[in-house]
DOTI-275039 format. One record per residue: residue in three letters; x, y, z of N, C-alpha, C in turn. Coordinates in steps of 0.05 Angstrom, whole numbers, plus 5000, padded with zeros to 4 digits. Layout:
REM residues N
PT   r   nx   ny   nz  cax  cay  caz   cx   cy   cz
PT ALA    X    Y    Z    X    Y    Z    X    Y    Z
...
***
This chain:
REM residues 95
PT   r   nx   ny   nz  cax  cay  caz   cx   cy   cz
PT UNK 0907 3425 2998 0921 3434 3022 0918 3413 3044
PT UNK 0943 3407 3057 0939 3391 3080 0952 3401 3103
PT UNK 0941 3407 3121 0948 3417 3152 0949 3393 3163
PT UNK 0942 3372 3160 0944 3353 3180 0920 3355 3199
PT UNK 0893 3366 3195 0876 3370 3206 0873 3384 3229
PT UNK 0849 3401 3230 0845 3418 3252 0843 3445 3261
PT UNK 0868 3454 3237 0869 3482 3235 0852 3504 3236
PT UNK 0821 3502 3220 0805 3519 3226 0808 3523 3254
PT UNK 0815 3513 3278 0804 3518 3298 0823 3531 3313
PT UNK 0835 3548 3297 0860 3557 3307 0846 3591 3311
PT UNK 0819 3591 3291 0804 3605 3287 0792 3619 3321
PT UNK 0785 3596 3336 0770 3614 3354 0786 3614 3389
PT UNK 0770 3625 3401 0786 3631 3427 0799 3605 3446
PT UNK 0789 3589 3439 0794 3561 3455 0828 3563 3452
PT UNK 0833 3576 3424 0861 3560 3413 0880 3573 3442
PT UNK 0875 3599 3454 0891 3604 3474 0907 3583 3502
PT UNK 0874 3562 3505 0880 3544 3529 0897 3528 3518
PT UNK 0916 3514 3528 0931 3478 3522 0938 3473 3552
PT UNK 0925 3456 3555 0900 3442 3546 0877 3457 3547
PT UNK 0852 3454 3535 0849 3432 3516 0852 3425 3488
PT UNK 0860 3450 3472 0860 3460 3464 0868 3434 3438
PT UNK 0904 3428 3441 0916 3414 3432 0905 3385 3428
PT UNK 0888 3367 3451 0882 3346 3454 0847 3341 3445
PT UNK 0832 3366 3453 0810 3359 3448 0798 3371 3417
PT UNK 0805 3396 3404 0800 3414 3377 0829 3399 3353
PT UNK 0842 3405 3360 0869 3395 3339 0858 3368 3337
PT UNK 0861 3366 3316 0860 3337 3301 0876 3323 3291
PT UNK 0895 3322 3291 0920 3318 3271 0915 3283 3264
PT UNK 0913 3284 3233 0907 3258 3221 0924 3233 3211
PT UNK 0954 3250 3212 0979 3231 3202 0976 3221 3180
PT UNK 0955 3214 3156 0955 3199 3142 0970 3207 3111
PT UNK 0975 3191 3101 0994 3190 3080 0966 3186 3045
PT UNK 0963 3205 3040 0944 3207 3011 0951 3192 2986
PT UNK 0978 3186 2986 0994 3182 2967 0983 3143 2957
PT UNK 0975 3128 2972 0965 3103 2961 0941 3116 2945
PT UNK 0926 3137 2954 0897 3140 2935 0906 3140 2911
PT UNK 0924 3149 2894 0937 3148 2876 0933 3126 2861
PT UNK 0946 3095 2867 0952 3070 2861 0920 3065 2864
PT UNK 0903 3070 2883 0878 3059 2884 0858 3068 2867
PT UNK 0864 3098 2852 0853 3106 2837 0859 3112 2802
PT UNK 0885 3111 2803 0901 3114 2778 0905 3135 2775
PT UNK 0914 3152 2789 0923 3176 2782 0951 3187 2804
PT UNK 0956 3203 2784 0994 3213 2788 0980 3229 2820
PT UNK 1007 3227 2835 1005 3242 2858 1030 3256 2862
PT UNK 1032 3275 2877 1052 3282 2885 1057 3311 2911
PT UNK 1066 3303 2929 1066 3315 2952 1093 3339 2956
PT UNK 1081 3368 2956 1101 3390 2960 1092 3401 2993
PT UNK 1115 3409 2993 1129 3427 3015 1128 3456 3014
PT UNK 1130 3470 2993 1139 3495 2995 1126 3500 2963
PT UNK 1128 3534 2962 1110 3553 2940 1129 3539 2913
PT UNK 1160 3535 2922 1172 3539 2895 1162 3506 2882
PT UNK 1161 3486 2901 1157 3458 2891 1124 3463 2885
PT UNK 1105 3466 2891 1079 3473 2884 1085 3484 2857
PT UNK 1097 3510 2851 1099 3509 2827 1104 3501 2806
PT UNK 1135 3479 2808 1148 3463 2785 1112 3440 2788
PT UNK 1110 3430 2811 1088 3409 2807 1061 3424 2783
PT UNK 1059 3443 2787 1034 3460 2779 1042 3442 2744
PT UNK 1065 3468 2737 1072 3472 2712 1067 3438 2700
PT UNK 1084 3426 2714 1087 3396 2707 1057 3377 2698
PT UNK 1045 3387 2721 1016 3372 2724 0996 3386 2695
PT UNK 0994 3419 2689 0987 3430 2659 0999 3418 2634
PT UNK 1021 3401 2645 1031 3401 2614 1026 3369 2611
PT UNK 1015 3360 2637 1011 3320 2633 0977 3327 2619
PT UNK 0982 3293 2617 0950 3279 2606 0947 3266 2635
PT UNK 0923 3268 2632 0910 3242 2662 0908 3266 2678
PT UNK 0907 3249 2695 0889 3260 2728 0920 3268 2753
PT UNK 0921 3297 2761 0943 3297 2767 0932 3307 2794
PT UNK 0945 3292 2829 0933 3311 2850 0960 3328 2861
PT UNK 0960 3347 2873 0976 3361 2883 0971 3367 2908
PT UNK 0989 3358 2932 0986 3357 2956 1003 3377 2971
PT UNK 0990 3388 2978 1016 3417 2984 1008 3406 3022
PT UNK 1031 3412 3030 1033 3414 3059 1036 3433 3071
PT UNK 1027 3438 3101 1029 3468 3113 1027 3456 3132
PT UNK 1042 3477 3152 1028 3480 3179 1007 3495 3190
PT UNK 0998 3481 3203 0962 3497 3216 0963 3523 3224
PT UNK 0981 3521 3246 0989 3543 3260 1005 3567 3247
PT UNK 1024 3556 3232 1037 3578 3223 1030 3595 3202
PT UNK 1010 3574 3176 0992 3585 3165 0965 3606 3173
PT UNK 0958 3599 3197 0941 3612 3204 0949 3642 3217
PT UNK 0978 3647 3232 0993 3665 3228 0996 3689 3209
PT UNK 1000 3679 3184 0999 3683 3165 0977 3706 3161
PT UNK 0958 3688 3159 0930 3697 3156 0921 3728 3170
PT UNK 0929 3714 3201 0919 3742 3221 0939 3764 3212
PT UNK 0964 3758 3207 0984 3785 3193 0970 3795 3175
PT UNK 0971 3784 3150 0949 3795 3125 0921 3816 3128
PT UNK 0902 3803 3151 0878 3807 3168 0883 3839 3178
PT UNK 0914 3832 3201 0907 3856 3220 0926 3882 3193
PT UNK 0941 3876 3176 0946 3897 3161 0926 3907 3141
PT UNK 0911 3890 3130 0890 3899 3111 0875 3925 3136
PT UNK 0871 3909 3159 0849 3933 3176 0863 3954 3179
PT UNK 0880 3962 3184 0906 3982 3193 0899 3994 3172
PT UNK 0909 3988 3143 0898 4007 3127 0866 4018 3123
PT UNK 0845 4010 3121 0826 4010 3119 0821 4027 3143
PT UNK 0833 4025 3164 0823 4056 3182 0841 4078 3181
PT UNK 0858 4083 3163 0881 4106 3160 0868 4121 3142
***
């Protein structure tokens, strides 16, 4: 999983301020994984979305060698995610 760094910190109350929020906790790293590959000898390959994760999955079970799979997300919107999941699991659990 790559957020681009920082995301846990989407976790606590700071994330409300910007600033600082954005400049001093967010980390965002820019970097491109895809040379570790060549430097290491092994297949890489970078997805976007559940359906490309999956053709990569299948693809990567059925190779020989060393296969990495780099899925991309957003911090924020993943973490979204999360708190939906979070506040419905509780909703049920007090009904």
């Amino acid at each position: 999983m790559n957020n681009d760094g920082g995301g846990i910190f989407h976790m606590l109350p700071i994330e409300a301020f910007d600033p600082p929020f954005e400049g001093q906790f967010k980390t965002p790293h820019g970097l491109d994984f895809a040379p570790t590959a060549d430097l290491y000898g092994f297949d890489y390959v970078r997805t976007d979305g559940r359906a490309d994760f999956a053709d990569a999955y299948r693809a990567s079970v059925a190779s020989d060698g060393t296969q990495v799979i780099a899925v991309s997300s957003d911090a924020e919107a993943s973490h979204r995610v999360r708190e939906s999941i979070r506040e419905r699991v509780v909703s049920e659990l007090k009904d």
